[in-house]
C-alpha positions as CSV (number, residue, x, y, z in Angstrom):
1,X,74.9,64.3,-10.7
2,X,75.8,67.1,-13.3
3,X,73.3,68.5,-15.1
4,X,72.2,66.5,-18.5
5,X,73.4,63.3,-16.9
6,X,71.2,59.9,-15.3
7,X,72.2,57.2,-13.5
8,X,70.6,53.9,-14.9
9,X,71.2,51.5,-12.1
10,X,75.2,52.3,-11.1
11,X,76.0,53.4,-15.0
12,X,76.3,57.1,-15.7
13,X,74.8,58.4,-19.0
14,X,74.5,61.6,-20.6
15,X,76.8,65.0,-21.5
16,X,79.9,64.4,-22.3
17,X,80.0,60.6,-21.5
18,X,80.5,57.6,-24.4
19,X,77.8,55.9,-25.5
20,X,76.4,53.2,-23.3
21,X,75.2,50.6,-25.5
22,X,71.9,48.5,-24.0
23,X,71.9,45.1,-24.5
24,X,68.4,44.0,-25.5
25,X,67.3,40.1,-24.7
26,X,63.7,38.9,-25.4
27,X,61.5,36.1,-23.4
28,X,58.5,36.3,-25.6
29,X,57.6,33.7,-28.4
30,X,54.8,35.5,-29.6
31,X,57.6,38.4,-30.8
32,X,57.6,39.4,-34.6
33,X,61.2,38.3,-34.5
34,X,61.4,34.7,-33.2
35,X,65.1,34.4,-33.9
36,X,65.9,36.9,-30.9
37,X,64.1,34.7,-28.4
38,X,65.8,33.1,-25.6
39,X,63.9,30.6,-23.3
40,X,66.7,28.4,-22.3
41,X,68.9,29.5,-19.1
42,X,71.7,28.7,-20.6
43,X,71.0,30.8,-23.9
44,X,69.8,33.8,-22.5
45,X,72.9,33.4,-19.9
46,X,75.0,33.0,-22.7
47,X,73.8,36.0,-25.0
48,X,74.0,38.1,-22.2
49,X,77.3,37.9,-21.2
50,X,78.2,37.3,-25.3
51,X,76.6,41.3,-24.8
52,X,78.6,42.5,-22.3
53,X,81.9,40.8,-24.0
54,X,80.9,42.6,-27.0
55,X,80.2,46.3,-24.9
56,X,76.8,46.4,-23.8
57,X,76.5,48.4,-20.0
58,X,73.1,47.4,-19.4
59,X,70.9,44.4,-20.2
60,X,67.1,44.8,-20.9
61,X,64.9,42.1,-20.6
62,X,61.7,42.1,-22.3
63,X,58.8,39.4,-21.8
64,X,56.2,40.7,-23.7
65,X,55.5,41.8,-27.2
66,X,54.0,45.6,-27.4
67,X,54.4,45.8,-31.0
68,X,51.5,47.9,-31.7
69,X,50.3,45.8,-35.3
70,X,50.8,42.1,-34.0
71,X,47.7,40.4,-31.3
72,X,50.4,39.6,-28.8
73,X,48.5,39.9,-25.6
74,X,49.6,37.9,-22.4
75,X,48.5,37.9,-19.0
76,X,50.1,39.7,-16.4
77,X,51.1,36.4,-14.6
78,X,52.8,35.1,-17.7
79,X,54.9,38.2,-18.0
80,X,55.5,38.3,-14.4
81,X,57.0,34.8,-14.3
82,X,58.9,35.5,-17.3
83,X,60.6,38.1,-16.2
84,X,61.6,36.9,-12.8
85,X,63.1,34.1,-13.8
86,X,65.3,35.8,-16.2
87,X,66.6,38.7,-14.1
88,X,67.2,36.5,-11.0
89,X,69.5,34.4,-13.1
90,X,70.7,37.3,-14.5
91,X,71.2,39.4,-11.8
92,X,73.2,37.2,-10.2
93,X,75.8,36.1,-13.5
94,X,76.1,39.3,-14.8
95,X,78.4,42.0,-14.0
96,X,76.0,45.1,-15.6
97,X,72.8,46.3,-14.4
98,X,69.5,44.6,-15.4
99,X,66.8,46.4,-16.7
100,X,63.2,44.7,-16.8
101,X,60.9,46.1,-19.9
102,X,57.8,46.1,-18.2
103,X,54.8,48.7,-17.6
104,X,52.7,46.4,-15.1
105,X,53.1,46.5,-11.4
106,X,53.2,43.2,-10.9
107,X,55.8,42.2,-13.4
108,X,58.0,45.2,-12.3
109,X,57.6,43.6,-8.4
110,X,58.8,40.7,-9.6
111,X,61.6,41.9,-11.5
112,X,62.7,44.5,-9.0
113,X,62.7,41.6,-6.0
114,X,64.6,39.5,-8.6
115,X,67.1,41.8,-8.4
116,X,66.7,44.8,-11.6
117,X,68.0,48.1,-11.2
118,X,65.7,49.5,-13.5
119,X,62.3,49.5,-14.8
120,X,61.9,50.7,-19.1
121,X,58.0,51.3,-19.3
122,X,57.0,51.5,-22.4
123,X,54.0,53.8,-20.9
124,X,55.1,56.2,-19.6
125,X,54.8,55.5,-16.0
126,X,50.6,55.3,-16.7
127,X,50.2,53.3,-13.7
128,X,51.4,55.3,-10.8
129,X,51.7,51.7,-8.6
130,X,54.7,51.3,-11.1
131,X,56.0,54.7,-10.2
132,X,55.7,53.7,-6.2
133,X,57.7,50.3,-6.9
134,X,60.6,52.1,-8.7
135,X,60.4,54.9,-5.8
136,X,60.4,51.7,-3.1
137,X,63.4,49.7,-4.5
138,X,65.3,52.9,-5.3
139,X,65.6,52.0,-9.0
140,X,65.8,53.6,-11.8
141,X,63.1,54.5,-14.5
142,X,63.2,54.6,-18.9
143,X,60.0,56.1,-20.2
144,X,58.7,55.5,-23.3
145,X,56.6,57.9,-25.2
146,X,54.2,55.7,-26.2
147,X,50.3,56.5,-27.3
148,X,49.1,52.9,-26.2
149,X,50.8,49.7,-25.1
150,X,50.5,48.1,-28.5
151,X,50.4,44.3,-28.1
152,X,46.4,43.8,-29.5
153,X,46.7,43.9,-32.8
154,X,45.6,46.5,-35.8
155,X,46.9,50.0,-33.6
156,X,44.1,52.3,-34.0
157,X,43.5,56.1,-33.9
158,X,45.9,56.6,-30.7
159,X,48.6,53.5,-31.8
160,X,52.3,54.6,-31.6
161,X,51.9,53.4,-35.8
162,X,49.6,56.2,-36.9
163,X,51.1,59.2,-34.3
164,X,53.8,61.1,-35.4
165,X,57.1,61.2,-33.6
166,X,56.6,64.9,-33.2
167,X,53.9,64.0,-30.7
168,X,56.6,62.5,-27.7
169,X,56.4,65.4,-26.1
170,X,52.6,65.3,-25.8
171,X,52.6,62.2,-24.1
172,X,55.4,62.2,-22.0
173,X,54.7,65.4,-20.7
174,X,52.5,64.7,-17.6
175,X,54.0,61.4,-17.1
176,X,58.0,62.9,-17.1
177,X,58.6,65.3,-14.2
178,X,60.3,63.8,-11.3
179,X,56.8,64.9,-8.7
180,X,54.7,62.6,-11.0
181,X,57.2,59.5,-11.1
182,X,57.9,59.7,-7.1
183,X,61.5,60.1,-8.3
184,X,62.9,62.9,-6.1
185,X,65.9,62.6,-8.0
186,X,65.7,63.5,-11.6
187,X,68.8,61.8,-12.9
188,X,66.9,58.6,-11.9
189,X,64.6,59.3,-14.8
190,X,65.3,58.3,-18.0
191,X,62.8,59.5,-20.9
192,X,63.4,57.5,-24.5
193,X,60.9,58.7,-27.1
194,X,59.6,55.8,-29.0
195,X,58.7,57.2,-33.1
196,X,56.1,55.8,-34.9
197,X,57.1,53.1,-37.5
């Protein structure tokens, strides 16, 4: 891989390369934006390939709401489900790689024995059984600079609200290098700082 470019499942990003536009579907109703919400197979099969009609290289499937302001808060089970329900059927209908937005190890088992080809964690890789799973099923990995996971309501002190954007690099830092996400390849490891609102 040359240097400043990542592989995100079989899609090449970086230097020199076009944009690759994500795709972004959501499986949560307790989202701030209920209109983007797909529950239905044959909606969310249906935006995703209206997505890759209309460009997208990669589809990202989020199941639950980390909006740091909103009490959102679902069990691990719940997003688990979620989420392997909607990248098996996607995996197998469309042509681009699936990405699951996850940052529990259970969800992103699910997803990655569904059939994703990457793993967004909005943590940062916090929990290093996340890290072993992506490492395991030779994915690939989008970190999130994020202070918390958001998702109980109000923020706080440490909420990605109230910390400036200028802090990304202080929270990604131990999280980022290739050693501390098991990724021996580097181009496997996607950081995407995430500035406060």
């Amino acid at each position: 891989m040359s240097p400043g470019r990542a592989a995100l499942g079989d899609v090449t990003v970086g230097a020199g390369l076009p944009v690759a536009v994500v795709g972004v579907l959501n499986l949560s109703p307790e989202s701030f934006h209920a209109g983007s919400v797909h529950t239905r197979s044959e909606d969310l099969l249906g935006a995703a390939l209206a997505m890759v009609e209309a460009g997208a290289a990669l589809i990202d499937v989020g199941a639950r709401s980390t909006a740091p302001y909103l009490d959102t808060e679902i069990s691990e089970a719940e997003e688990r489900d979620r989420l392997a329900w909607a990248v098996e059927l996607l995996a197998r209908k469309v042509p681009v790689p699936i990405s699951a937005d996850t940052a529990r190890a259970a969800s992103a088992r699910a997803a990655l024995e569904a059939g994703a080809r990457v793993i967004n964690d909005v943590s940062g890789l916090r929990d290093p059984a996340v890290a072993a799973l992506v490492v395991k099923h030779h994915a690939s990995v989008i970190l999130m600079s994020s202070p918390d996971l958001g998702g109980s309501g109000g923020g706080g002190a440490g909420s990605s609200r109230s910390v400036p954007a200028a802090s990304n690099a202080d929270v990604t830092a131990p999280w980022w290098s290739p050693a501390a996400t098991g990724q021996a390849d580097a181009a496997r490891v996607i950081e995407r700082p995430r500035p406060a609102p």
